[in-house]
MARRORO-551556 format. One record per residue (C-alpha): residue in three letters; y, z, x; residue number from 1. Coordinates in nm, 3 decimals, padded with zeros to 5 digits. Layout:
BEGIN
NODE	rest	c2	c3	c1	nr
NODE	ALA	Y	Z	X	NUM
...
//
This chain:
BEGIN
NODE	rest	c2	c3	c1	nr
NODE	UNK	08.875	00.844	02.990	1
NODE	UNK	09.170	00.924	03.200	2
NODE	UNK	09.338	01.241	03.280	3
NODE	UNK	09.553	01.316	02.987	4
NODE	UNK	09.232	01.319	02.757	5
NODE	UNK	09.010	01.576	02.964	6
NODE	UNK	09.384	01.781	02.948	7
NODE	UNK	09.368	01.735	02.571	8
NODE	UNK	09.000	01.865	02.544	9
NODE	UNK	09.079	02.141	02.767	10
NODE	UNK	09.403	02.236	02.539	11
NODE	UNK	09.156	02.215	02.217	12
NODE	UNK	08.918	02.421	02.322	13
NODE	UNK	09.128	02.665	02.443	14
NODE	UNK	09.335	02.669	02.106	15
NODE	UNK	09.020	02.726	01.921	16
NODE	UNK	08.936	02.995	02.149	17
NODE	UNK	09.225	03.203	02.135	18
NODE	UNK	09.254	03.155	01.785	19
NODE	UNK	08.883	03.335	01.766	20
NODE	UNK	08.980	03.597	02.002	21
NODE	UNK	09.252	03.694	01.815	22
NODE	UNK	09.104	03.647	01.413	23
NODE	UNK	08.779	03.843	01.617	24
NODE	UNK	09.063	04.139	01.688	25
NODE	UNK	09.237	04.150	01.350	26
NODE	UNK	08.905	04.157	01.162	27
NODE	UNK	08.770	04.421	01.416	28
NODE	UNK	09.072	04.666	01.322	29
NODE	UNK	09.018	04.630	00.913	30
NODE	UNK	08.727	04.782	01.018	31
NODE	UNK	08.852	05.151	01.132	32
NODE	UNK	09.022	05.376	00.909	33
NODE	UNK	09.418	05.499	00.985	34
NODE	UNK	09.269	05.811	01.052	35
NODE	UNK	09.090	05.673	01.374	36
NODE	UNK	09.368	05.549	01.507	37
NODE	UNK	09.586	05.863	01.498	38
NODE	UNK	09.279	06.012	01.641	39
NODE	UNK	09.268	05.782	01.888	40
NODE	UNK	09.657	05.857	01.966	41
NODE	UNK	09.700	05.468	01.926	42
NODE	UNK	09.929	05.286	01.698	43
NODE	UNK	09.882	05.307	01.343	44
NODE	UNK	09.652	05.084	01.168	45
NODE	UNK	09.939	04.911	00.990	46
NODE	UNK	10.103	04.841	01.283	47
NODE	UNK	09.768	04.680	01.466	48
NODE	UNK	09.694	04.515	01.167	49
NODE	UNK	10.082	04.345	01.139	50
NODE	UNK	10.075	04.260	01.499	51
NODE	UNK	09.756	04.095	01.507	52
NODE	UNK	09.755	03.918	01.152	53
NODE	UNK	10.123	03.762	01.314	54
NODE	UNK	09.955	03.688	01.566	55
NODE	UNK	09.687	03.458	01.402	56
NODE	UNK	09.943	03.307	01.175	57
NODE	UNK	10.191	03.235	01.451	58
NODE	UNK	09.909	03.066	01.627	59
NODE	UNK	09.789	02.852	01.312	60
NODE	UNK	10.140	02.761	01.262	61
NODE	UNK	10.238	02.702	01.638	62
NODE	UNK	10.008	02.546	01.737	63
NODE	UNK	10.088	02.542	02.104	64
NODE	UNK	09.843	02.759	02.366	65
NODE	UNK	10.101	02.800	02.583	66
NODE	UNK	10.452	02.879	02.369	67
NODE	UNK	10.564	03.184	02.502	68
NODE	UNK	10.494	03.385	02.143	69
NODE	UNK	10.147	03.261	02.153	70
NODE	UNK	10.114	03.433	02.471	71
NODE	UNK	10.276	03.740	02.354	72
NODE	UNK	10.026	03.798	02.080	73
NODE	UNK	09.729	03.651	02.271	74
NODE	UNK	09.815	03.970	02.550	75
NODE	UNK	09.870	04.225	02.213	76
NODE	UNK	09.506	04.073	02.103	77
NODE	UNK	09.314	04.154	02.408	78
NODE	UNK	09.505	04.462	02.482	79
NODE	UNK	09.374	04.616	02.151	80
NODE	UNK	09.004	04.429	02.227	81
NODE	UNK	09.025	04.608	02.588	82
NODE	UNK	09.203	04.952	02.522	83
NODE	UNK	09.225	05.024	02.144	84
NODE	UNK	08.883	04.899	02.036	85
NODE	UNK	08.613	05.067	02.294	86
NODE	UNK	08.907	05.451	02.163	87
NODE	UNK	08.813	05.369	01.829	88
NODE	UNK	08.422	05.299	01.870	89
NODE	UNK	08.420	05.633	02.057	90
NODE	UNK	08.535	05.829	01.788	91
NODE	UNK	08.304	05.692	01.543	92
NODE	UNK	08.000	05.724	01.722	93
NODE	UNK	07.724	05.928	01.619	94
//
């Protein structure tokens, strides 16, 4: 086993990773209504929803962890996991 195969497993597991986080993130916002997220004061629902679907597709079809568009929708994924999520789960809390 030499170096460029432990950099290959690393890359893989990564890929599969990120691809969760960010399938995890568009699935999470089918769940809230458009409501919620005007509530919320967030971006629409359509919006979230266009921005993170593109973002799983880009990274199916990509491929690459590290191409810089991968990385823009990997940051738009964990910004809505980190601010937009936890704003929506507040408002529907009983």
């Amino acid at each position: 086993m030499n170096v460029f195969d432990i950099q290959s497993g690393i890359f893989a597991v990564l890929w599969f990773a990120l691809l969760g986080v960010k399938a995890y993130a568009f699935i999470n916002a089918l769940t809230f209504s458009g409501e919620a997220y005007e509530a919320a004061g967030k971006l629409t629902k359509v919006a979230w929803l266009a921005i993170l679907g593109l973002g799983v597709l880009a990274h199916l079809v990509l491929g690459g962890v590290l191409s810089l568009i991968n990385l823009a929708f990997t940051i738009a994924a964990f910004v809505y996991l980190a601010d937009v999520r936890p704003a929506l789960a507040g408002l529907t809390r009983r």
